[in-house]
C-alpha positions in Angstrom: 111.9 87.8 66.5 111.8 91.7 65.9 110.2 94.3 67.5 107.0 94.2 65.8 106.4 90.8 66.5 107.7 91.0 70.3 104.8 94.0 70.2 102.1 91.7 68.7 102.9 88.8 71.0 102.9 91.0 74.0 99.6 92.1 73.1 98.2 89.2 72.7 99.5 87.7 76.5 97.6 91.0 77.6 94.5 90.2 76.1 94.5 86.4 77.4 96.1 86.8 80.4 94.1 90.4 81.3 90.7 90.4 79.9 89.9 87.4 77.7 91.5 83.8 78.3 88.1 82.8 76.8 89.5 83.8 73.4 91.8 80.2 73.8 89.9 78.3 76.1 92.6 79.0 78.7 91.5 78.5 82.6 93.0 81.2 85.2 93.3 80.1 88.9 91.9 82.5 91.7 95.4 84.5 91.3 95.4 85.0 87.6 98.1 82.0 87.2 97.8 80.5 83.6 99.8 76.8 82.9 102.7 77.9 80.8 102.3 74.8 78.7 98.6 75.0 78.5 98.8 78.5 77.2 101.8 78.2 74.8 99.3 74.7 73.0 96.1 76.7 73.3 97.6 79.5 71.6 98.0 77.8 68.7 94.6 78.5 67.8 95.6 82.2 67.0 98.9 83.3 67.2 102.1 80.8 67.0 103.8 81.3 70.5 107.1 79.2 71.3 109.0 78.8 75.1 111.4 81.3 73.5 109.2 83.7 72.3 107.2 83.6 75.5 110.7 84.5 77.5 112.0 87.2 75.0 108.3 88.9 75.8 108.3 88.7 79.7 112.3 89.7 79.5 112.0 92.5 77.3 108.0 94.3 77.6 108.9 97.5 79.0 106.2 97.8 81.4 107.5 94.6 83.0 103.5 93.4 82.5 104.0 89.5 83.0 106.0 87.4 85.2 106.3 84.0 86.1 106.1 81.8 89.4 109.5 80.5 90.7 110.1 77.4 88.6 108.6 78.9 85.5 105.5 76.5 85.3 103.1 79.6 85.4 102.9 82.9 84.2 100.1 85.9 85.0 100.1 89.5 84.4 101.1 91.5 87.2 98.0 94.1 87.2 95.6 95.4 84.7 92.8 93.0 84.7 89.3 93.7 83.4 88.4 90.0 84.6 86.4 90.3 88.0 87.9 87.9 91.2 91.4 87.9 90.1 93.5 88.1 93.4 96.8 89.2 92.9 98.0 88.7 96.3 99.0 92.7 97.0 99.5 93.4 100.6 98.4 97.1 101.4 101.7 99.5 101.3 102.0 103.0 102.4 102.6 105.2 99.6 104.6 107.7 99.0 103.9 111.6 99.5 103.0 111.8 96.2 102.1 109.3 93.1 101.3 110.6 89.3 98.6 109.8 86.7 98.8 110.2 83.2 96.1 111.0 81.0 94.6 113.0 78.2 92.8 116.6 77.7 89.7 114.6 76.7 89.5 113.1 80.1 89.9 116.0 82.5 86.5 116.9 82.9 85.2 113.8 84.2 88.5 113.5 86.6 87.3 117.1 88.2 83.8 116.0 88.9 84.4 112.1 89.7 88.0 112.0 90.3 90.3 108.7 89.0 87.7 105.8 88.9 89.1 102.3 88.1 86.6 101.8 85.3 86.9 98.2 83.8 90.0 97.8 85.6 90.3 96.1 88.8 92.3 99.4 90.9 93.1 103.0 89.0 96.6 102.5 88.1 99.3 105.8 89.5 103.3 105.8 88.7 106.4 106.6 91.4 107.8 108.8 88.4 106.2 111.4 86.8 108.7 109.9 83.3 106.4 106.5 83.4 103.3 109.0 84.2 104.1 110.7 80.6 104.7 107.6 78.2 101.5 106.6 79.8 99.7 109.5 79.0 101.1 109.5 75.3 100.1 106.3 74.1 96.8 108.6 73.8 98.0 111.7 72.7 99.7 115.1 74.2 99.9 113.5 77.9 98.5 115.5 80.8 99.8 114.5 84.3 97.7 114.8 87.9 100.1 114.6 90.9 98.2 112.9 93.4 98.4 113.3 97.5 98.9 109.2 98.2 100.1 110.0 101.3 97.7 112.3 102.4 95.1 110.4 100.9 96.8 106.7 102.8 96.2 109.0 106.1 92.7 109.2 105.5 92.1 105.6 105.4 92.6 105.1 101.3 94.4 101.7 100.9 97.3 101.5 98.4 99.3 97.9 96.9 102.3 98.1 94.6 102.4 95.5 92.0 105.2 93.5 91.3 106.5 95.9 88.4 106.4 98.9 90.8 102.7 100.0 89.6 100.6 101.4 92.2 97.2 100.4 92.9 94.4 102.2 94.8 90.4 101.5 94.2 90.1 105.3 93.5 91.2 108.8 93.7 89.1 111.7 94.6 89.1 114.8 92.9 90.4 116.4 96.9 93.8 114.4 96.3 94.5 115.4 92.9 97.0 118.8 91.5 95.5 119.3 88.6 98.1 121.8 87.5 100.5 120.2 84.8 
């Protein structure tokens, strides 16, 4: 498999296993689990998706997205969901002193008045390093990053998870708690 088809394979686990299992007729349990087996035959109906393949995706997507329970039998994406009720199991963490946020010009005036809303998403999504904060920004353009207080903000009663891939989770981010200077 080459890169282009790990890419359009990974996308397509994102879209089933983030915002649209519908798509396949796929169930999700409470936790976002899918059936490995389930979703590798219901698959079928759109994209052709082997055991193989399905490893070579969870091993090698960057952003670590996806991973599996402890025998391999299920599989779920480790944050990101648009679907509503999906309980990822994330016990509150204390952050630390400060988190980053990348973005895009086009979107800086509605972070100064509203500050980092989780939109469809289930929590806004920050980064430990400001690196990861960058090639997040860029997959929209020239990347503008917000530093944001997590500590300060964890003191004032603002609850924070860290997924399994080291994403950090909070249900918002007011405009007080973000350095808008690049």
């Amino acid at each position: 498999m080459n890169e282009k088809q790990i890419k359009i394979k990974s996308k397509f686990l994102s879209l089933i296993l983030r915002h649209n299992p519908q798509i396949i007729q796929l169930e999700l349990d409470k936790n976002g689990w899918a059936n490995v087996e389930e979703l590798l035959q219901k698959s079928k109906r759109k994209i052709n998706l082997t055991i193989d393949e399905l490893e070579i995706v969870v091993k090698t997507n960057n952003k670590k997205r996806f991973a599996y329970n402890e025998d391999k039998t299920k599989i779920r994406a480790n944050q990101g969901h648009s679907l509503k009720n999906i309980d990822l199991e994330l016990k509150a963490i204390k952050p630390p002193p400060f988190l980053y946020h990348g973005t895009v010009a086009k979107f800086m005036q509605s972070i100064k008045a509203n500050g980092l809303q989780k939109m469809n998403r289930q929590q806004v999504h920050l980064s430990h390093e400001r690196e990861t904060a960058i090639n997040v920004g860029s997959r929209r353009g020239k990347p503008v990053i917000l530093s944001i207080r997590a500590l300060e903000m964890h003191h004032a009663g603002l609850i924070f998870y860290r997924s399994k891939n080291g994403v950090w989770l909070t249900d918002n981010v007011p405009t007080k708690y973000i350095d808008f200077k690049n």
